[in-house]
N, C-alpha and C positions, 0 to 999 in steps of 0.2 A: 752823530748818533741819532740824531731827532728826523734825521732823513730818512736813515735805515729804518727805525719803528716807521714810520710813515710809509714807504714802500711794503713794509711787510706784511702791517693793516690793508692797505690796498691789495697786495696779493692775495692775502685769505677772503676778502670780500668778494674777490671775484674768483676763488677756487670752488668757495663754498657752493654757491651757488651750480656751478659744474658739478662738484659730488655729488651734492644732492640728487642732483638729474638722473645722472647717472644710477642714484642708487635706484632711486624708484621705477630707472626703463629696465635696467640688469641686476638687479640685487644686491647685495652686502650679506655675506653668508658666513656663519660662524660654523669649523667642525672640529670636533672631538674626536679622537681616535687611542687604540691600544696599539704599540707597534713592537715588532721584533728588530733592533739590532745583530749583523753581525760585522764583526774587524777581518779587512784584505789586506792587500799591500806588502811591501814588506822593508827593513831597514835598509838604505842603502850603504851602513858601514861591513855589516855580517854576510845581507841578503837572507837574513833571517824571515821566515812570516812573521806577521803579526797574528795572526790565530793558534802559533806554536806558545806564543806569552800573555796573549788575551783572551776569552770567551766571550760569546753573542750575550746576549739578554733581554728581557722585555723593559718594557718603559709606554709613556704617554706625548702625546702632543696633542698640539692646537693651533688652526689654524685662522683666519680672519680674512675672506674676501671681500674686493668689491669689483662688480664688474666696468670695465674699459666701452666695450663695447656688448655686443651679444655672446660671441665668441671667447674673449680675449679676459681676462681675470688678473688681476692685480692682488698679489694679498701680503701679510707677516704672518709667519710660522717662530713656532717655540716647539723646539721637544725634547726628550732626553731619554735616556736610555744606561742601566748597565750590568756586566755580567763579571763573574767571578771564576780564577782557574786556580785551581790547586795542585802545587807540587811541592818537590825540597830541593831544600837549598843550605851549600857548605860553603862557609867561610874558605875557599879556597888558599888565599894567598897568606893564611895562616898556618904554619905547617913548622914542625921540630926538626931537627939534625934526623936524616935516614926519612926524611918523606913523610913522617904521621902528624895528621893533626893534634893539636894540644887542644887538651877539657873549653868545653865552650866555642868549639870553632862548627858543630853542628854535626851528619847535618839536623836542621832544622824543617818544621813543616813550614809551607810557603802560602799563604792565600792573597791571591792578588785580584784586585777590583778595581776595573774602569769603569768612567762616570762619563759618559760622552753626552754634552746640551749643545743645540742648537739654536740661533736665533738669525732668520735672514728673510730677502726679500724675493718672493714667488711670484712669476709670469704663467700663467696656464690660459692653455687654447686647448676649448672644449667645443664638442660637434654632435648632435643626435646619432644613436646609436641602435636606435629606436623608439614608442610612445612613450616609453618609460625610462630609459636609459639613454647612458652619453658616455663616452670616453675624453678623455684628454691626457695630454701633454703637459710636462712644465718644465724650468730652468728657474736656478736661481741660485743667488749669490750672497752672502755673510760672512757672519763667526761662530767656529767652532771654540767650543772649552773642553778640556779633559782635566779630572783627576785622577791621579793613577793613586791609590792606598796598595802597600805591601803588609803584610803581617807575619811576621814570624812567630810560630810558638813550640813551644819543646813541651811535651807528657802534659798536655793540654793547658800548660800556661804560658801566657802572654811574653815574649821575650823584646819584641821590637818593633817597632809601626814608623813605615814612613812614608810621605805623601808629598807626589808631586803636582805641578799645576802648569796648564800652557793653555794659550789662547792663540787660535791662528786664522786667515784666511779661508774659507773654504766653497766650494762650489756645490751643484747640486744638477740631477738631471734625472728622469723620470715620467711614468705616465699610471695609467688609471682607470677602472671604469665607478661609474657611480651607477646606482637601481634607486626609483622611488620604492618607497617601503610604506610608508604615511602619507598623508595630506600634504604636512608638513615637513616632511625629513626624507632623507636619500641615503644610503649606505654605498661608504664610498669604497673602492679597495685600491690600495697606492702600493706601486712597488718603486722603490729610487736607489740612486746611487749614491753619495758623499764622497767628496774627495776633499783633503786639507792639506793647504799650499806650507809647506813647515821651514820654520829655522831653529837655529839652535837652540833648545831649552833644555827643560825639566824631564821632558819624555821624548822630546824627538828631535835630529840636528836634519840641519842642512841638506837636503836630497831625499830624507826619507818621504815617502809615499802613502800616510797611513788614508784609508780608505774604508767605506762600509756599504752594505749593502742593507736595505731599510724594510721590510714591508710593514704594513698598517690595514686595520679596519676599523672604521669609522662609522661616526652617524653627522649629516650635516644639516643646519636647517637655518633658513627654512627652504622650498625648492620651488623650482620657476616653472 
């Protein structure tokens, strides 16, 4: 135990000093942004879409660079995003002698809300685009969370609420350009993909492919 602290003080004594370098020749850049979700893909038990049981939505993130080299950017992103679809819905497999539903099988109004957060690790290779702008690239890999809430309500009261939860693998791929705006700050615009590697849960089994497509604008600071 007392080796392991002892190598790990020694690694950060000699990382630190690398960061550091690093930040003050390429930067450490913190950005803010508003972004729009929307849900792709679809189930591989039905072949259903997913934008047939989900809607897009707005949301925020945040991201934390430092640069690698001049080029090359290393960062953590957070963001999250979600939207709401409304429809109805009957208790199907509730049904009387001769086919009719019995009192209370619906149907019902449906409001359904996904919560999609991200948290993962960003590679971007960025290159002059001009005096004032740059484009880049990135890749990146994490975890995805969703919450899926259903709510049911009949003649506008509340009948049933239920909420599922899953956390999964997922990837990421995209690119960008940024504009100086200030001294200080660039506005960046990002368009990306998400994809979520899934198994069996709460909202999604084994094959299915859920999928988003991301855009954002942003403010970043400070700029180089």
């Amino acid at each position: 135990m007392r080796s392991f602290v002892r190598l790990s003080l020694l690694a950060a004594l000699v990382a630190i000093p690398s960061l550091a370098s690093a930040a003050d020749k390429n930067g450490g850049q913190i950005e803010f942004s508003g972004l729009f979700g929307l849900p792709t893909g679809s189930y591989a038990s039905s072949g259903a879409s997913l934008s047939d049981v989900y809607s897009g939505g707005p949301g925020f993130g945040a991201l934390g660079t430092l640069g690698i080299t001049r080029r090359f950017h290393f960062g953590l992103r957070y963001g999250t995003f979600s939207g709401s679809k409304d429809g109805n819905f009957t208790f199907g497999d509730l049904t009387l002698p001769g086919g009719t539903a019995p009192p209370g099988a619906g149907p019902f109004g449906m409001k359904r809300t996904l919560t999609t957060s991200e948290f993962s690790g960003v590679l971007q290779y960025r290159r002059a685009a001009g005096p004032k702008a740059e484009y880049f690239v990135e890749a990146g890999t994490g975890l995805m969370t969703w919450r899926d809430r259903v709510k049911l309500t009949e003649s506008g009261a509340d009948v049933l609420t239920l909420t599922g939860y899953q956390q999964n693998v997922m990837w990421s791929a995209g690119g960008g350009l940024s504009f100086r705006v200030a001294r200080n700050f660039d506005l960046v615009c990002t368009g990306r993909w998400l994809q979520a590697m899934t198994d069996d849960g709460d909202l999604w089994a084994s094959g299915d492919d859920p999928g988003f497509v991301q855009a954002s604008v942003g403010l970043r600071y400070p700029n180089y």
